[in-house]
Each structure stands twice: as C-alpha cells, then as structure tokens.
C-alpha positions, -999 to +999 in steps of 0.1 A: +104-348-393+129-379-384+125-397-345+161-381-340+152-343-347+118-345-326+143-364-298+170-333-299+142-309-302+125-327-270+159-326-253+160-284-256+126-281-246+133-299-212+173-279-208+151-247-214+129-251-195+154-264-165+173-232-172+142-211-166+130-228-138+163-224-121+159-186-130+128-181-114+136-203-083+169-180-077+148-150-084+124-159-058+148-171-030+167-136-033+134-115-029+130-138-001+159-134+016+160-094+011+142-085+044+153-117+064+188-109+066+197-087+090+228-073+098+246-069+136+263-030+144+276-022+174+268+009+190+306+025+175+295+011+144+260+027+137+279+063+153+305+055+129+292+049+096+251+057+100+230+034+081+201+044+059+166+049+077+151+022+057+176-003+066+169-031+094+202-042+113+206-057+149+223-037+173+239-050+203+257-041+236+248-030+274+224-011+286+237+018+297+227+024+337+199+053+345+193+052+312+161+032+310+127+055+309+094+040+306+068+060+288+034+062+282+020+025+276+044+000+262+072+026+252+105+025+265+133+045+257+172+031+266+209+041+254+227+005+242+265+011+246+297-007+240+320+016+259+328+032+232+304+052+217+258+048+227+231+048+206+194+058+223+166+030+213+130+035+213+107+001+215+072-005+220+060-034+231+066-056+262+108-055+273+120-098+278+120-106+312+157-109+315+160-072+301+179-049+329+204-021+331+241-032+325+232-067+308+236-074+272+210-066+249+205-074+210+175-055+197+164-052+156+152-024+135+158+007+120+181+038+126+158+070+120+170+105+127+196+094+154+171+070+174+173+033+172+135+028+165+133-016+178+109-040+164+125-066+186+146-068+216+163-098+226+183-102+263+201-130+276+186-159+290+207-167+317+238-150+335+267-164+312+252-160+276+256-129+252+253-133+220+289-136+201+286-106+180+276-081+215+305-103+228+335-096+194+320-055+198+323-054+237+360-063+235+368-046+205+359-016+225+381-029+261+350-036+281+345-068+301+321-094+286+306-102+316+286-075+332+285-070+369+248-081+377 
C-alpha cells in the first residue's frame, strides 16, 4: 500500500467516525429532551382537545374562588380557570406560599380521566407577575390579567 492510499483511507476512518459520533450525540440529546419539554394548555385548551393520560403539559390560569379543598394530608383539590372553560387539579404535596383563590397559577403534569393529576405547582411571586402564557390564555378568553387580590 502507497502513503497516499493509507492517508485517504485514514481520512474516511476519521469522516466516519465524525458522522457516527454526530449520530449518537443527536440520538442522545432527543431522548433527553423527550420528557423535559413540556407543553402550556389553558384550561379551554385541555376541554377542547384532551391530551393523552401519559402526556405531561403545564396548565395555567386562576384559581377559581370556593374552589380550593384540602384533603387528607398533603392533598389538595382546585378548579384552574381561564373564564372560559375549568379544569379540576389534584396535587399532593405542600401548595407555594403565594398560592390563593383568584391568582394565577401554572401547575405541571398529567390529564387522567378528566382530573389534572400536578407534580408541580407554580404561583406568582409577587402581585404584578403571571407567567406570559396564563397571561396570552386569560385574554384570549376576555378576562382581566390582573386579578383582584
């Protein structure tokens, strides 16, 4: 074999192997990425089109007054609401600080035989911030932004 063939032969090895290795790093980056991306509903939305129970999505919107229950240890049942159309969340665990009836809320998990079954909930830190999305829904439905408190 001539010092030009091994050369080219050398130079295939290294574009295959690049090619591969961008393969695999792609690969791995998508199976990543499949659980960490979450999509946001509104309320209208989920009534609307009802995703699949094995889904995880954010809702947001207000939660809807007299509508908070507080079960047995860390369960809480709620109705989020956009003014148009509210979806009932379950969540165990301990509610943010900030989380009260009529203020915006975002929470995450799954949609399971008509019961929004939250992972995570999320309420606004302070009195002028909700998150855009809750923000886009609320309007899209003719509701004021911001919430009497």
């Amino acid at each position: 074999m001539s010092l030009r063939s091994l050369k080219k032969q050398r130079r295939i090895q290294v574009i295959a192997l690049a090619v591969v290795a961008l393969a695999v790093s792609s690969g791995l980056i998508g199976y990543a990425m499949r659980d960490g991306i979450n999509y946001f509903r509104s309320p209208s939305q989920v009534m609307e089109t009802p995703p699949s129970p094995n889904e995880t999505f954010r809702i947001g919107g207000l939660v809807e007054i007299g509508s908070v229950v507080r079960g047995d240890g860390h369960e809480v049942r709620f109705v989020v609401t956009d003014g148009g159309a509210s979806v009932p969340v379950v969540f165990a665990g301990v509610l943010p600080d900030l989380f009260a009836e009529n203020q915006g809320v975002v929470g995450t998990g799954q949609y399971i035989d008509g019961v929004f079954r939250a992972s995570e909930i999320l309420a606004k830190h302070d009195e002028t911030y909700m998150p855009k999305e809750v923000i886009d829904a609320l309007k899209e439905q003719g509701v004021d932004e911001e919430p009497n408190s």
